[in-house]
C-alpha positions as CSV (number, residue, x, y, z in Angstrom):
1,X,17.4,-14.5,-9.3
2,X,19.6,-13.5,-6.7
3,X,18.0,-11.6,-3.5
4,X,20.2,-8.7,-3.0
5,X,17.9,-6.3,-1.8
6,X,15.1,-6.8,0.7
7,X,12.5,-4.2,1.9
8,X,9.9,-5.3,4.8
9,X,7.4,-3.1,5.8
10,X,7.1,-1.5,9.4
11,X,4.3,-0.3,11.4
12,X,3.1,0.1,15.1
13,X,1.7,-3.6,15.2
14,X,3.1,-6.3,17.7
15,X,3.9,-8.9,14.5
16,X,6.3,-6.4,13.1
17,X,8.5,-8.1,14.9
18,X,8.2,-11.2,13.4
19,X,8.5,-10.4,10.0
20,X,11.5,-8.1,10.8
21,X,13.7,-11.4,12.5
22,X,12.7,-13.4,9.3
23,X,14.5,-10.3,6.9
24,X,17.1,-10.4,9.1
25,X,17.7,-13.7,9.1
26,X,17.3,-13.8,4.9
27,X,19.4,-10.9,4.8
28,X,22.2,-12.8,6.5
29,X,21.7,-16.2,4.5
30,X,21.6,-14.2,1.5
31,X,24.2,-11.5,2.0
32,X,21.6,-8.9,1.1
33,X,20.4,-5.0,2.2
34,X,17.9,-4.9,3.9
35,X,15.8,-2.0,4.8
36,X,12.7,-1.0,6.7
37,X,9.9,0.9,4.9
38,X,7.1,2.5,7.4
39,X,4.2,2.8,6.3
40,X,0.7,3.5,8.3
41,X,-2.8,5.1,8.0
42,X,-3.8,8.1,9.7
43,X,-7.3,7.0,10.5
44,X,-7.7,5.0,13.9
45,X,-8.5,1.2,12.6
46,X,-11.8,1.1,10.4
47,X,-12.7,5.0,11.5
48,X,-13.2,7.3,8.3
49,X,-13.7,10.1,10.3
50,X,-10.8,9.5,13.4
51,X,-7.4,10.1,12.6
52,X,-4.2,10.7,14.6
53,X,-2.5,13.6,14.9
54,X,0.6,14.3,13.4
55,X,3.0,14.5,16.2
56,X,1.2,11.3,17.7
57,X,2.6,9.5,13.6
58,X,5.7,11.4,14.2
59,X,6.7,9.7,18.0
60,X,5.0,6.0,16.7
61,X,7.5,6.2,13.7
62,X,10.6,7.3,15.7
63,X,10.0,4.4,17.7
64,X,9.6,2.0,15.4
65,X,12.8,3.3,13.9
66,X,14.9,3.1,17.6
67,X,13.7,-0.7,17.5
68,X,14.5,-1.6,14.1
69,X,17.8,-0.2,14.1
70,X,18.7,-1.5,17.4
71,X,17.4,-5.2,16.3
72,X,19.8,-4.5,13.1
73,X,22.7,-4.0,15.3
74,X,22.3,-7.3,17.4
75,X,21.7,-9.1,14.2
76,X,25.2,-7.9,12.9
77,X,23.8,-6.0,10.1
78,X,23.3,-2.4,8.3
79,X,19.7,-1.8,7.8
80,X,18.3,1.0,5.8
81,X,15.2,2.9,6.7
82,X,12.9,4.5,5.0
83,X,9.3,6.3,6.2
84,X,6.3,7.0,4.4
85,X,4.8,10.6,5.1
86,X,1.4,10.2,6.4
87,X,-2.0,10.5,4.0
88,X,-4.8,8.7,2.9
89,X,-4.9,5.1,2.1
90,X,-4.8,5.5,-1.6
91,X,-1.6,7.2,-1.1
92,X,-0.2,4.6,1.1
93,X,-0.9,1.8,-1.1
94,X,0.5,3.2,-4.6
95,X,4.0,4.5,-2.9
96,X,4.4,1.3,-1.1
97,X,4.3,-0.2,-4.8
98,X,6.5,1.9,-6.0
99,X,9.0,1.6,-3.3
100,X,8.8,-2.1,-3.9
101,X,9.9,-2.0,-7.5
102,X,13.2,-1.2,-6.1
103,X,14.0,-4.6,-4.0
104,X,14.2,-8.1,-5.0
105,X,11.9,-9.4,-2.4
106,X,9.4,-7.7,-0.1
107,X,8.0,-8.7,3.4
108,X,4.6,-7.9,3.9
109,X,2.5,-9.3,7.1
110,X,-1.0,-10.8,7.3
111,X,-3.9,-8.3,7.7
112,X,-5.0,-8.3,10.8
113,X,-8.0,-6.5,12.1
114,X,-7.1,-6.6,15.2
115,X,-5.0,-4.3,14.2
116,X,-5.6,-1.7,11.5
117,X,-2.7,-0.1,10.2
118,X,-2.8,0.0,6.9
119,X,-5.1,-0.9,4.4
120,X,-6.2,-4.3,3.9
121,X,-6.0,-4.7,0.3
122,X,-2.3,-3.0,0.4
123,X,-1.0,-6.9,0.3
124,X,-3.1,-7.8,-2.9
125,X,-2.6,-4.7,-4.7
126,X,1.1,-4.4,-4.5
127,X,1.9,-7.8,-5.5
128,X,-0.2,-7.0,-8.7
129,X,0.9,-4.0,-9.1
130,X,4.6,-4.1,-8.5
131,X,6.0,-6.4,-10.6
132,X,8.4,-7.9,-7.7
133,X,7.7,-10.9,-5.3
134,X,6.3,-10.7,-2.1
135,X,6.8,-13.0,0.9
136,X,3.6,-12.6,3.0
137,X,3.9,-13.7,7.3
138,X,0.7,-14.7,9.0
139,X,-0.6,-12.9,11.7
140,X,-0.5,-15.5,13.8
141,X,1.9,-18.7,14.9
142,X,6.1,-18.3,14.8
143,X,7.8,-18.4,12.0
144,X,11.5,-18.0,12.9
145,X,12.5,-19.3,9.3
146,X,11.2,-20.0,5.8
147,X,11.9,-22.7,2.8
148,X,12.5,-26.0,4.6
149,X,9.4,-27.5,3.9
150,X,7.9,-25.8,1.0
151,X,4.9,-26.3,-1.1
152,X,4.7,-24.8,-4.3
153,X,1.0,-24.7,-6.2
154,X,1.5,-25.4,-9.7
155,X,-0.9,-24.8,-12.8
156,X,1.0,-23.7,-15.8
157,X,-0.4,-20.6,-16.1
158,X,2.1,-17.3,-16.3
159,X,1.8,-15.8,-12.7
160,X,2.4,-19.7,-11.4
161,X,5.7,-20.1,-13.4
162,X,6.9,-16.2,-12.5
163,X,6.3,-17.5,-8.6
164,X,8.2,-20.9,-9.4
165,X,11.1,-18.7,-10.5
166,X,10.5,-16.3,-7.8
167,X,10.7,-18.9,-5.2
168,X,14.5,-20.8,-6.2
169,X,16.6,-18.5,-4.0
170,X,14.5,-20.1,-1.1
171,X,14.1,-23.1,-2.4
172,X,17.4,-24.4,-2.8
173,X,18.2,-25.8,0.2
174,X,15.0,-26.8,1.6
175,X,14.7,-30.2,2.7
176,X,11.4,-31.3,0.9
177,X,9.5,-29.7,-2.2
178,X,6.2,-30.3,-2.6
179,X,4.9,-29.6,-5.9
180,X,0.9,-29.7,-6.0
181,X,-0.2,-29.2,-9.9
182,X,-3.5,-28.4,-9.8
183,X,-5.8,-29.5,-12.8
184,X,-9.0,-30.7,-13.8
185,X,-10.2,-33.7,-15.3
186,X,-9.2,-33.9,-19.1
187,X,-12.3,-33.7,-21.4
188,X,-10.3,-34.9,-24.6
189,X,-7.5,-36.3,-26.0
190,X,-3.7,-34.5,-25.1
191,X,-2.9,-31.5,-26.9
192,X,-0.5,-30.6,-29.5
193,X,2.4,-29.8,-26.9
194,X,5.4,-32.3,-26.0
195,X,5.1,-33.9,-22.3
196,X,6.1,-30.6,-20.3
197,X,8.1,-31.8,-17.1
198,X,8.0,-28.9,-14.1
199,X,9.9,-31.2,-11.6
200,X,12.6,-32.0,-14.2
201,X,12.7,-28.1,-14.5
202,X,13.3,-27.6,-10.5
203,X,16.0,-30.2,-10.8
204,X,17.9,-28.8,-13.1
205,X,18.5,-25.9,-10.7
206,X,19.1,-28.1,-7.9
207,X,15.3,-28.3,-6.5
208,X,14.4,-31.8,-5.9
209,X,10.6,-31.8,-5.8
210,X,8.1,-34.5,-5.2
211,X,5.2,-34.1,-7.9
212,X,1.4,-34.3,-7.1
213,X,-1.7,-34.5,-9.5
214,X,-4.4,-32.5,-7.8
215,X,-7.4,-32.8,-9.5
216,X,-10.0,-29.4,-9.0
217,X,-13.5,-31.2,-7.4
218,X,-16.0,-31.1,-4.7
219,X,-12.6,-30.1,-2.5
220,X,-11.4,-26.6,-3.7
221,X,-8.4,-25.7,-4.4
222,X,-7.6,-23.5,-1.1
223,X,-8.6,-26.0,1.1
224,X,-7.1,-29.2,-0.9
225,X,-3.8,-26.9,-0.4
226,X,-4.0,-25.5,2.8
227,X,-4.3,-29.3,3.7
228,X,-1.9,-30.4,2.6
229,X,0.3,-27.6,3.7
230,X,-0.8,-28.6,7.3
231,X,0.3,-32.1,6.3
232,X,3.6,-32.0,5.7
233,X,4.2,-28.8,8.0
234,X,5.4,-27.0,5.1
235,X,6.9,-23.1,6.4
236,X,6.6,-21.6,2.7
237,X,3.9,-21.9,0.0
238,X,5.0,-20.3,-3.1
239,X,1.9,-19.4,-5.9
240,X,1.1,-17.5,-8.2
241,X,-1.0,-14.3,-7.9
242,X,-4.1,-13.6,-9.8
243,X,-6.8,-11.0,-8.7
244,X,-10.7,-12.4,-8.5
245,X,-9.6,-15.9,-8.9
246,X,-6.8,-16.5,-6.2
247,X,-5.4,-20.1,-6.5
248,X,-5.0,-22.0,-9.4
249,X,-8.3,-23.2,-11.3
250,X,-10.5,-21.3,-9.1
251,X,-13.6,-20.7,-10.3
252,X,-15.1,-17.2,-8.0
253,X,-13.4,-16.3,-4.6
254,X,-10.3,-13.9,-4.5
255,X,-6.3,-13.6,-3.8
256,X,-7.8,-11.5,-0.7
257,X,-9.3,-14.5,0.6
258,X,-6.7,-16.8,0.0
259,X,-4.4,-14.3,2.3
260,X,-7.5,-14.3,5.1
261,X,-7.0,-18.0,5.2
262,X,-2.9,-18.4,4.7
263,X,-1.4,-20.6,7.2
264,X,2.1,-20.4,6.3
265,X,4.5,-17.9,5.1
266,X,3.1,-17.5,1.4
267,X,5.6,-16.0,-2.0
268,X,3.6,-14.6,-4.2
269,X,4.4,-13.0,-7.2
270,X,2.3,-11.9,-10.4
């Protein structure tokens, strides 16, 4: 897959800026559109019953938009823009997914509830529900760039291999892969299936990764990658994403956890 077309979303919060430089910066590597997608709740962080009025949304969106377009500018490039009229989170949340149909990669940041401005689940249910990729930026730390050092969290399963697909535009040049295959201790003889070879896969389009048997124990899978991740000070995890269950082999927990804990620019897809 070629990236093309990139949409990051925009709000009032001070790591917008983060995310934006790391579109801008694809979008030049890549060649690609990008464009800016605002998006915010009209309550005031967890309130259900404060919400801002509509000229205050009008002035924190025009703003947003003088900065975005300005930062466009300085990074030699045409951005597009796009705003999402204001309403309730429900409405936020299935527009966004929408919107993100039409892109080959979105930029999402961390919840942070710090800062409230938009919903927190909006990450988890737009990668389910989109059918596109999603590069997610952690609320905290610098991440000026992404795909040098990547980690990709392997299991076999359907989301995993979409993600693995997903993840090649930003994979190509890195300068390691790390390939963690998650399984659990084998309880009988080898199935019916040839010897199925995921690193011989990456290399044959140009991915050189470095293969690692994880096997699911006392040390769960989050942590065992997370670990690791901090190990080889990877800047990009790529995995796939599956509601209630989160990383590979996971027995309880959640994708929403796994994105309260992310330490690194995560790709998801599902």
């Amino acid at each position: 897959m070629a990236l093309k077309e990139l949409l990051v979303h925009v709000d009032s919060g001070a790591r917008t800026t983060e995310r934006r430089d790391l579109a801008f910066l694809l979008a030049r590597r890549f060649g690609a559109q990008v464009s800016g997608w605002f998006a915010e709740n009209e309550a005031l962080g967890a309130s259900l019953v404060g919400r801002r009025g509509r000229s205050d949304m009008d002035r924190a969106a025009e703003a947003a938009r003088l900065a975005f377009e300005a930062s466009a500018r300085a990074a030699g490039l045409e951005a597009g823009w796009w705003r999402l009229e204001p309403g309730e989170p429900r409405h936020l949340i299935d527009h966004t997914t929408i919107r993100c149909r039409y892109t080959d990669l979105a930029i999402f940041g961390q919840h942070d509830d710090r800062e409230s401005w938009v919903p927190e689940e909006l990450v988890e249910e737009v990668v389910v529900g989109c059918g596109r990729p999603a590069l997610v930026v952690p609320a905290f730390g610098r991440f000026p760039d992404v795909g040098k050092r990547v980690v990709v969290a392997w299991d076999g399963s359907r989301e995993a291999a979409r993600a693995l697909h997903d993840g090649l535009p930003l994979m190509r040049e890195a300068q390691s892969v790390t390939l963690l295959a998650f399984q659990r201790p084998s309880a009988g003889p080898p199935g019916p299936l040839p010897h199925l070879d995921v690193a011989a896969h990456l290399a044959a389009h140009g991915v050189t990764a470095r293969y690692e048997r994880v096997f699911v124990g006392e040390l769960g899978p989050t942590d065992t990658l997370l670990n690791r991740c901090a190990e080889v000070g990877a800047d990009l995890i790529v995995m796939g994403a599956r509601p209630q269950r989160g990383l590979p082999l996971q027995d309880g927990g959640s994708l929403r956890e796994l994105l309260r804990q992310m330490t690194a620019p995560v790709l998801l897809s599902h």
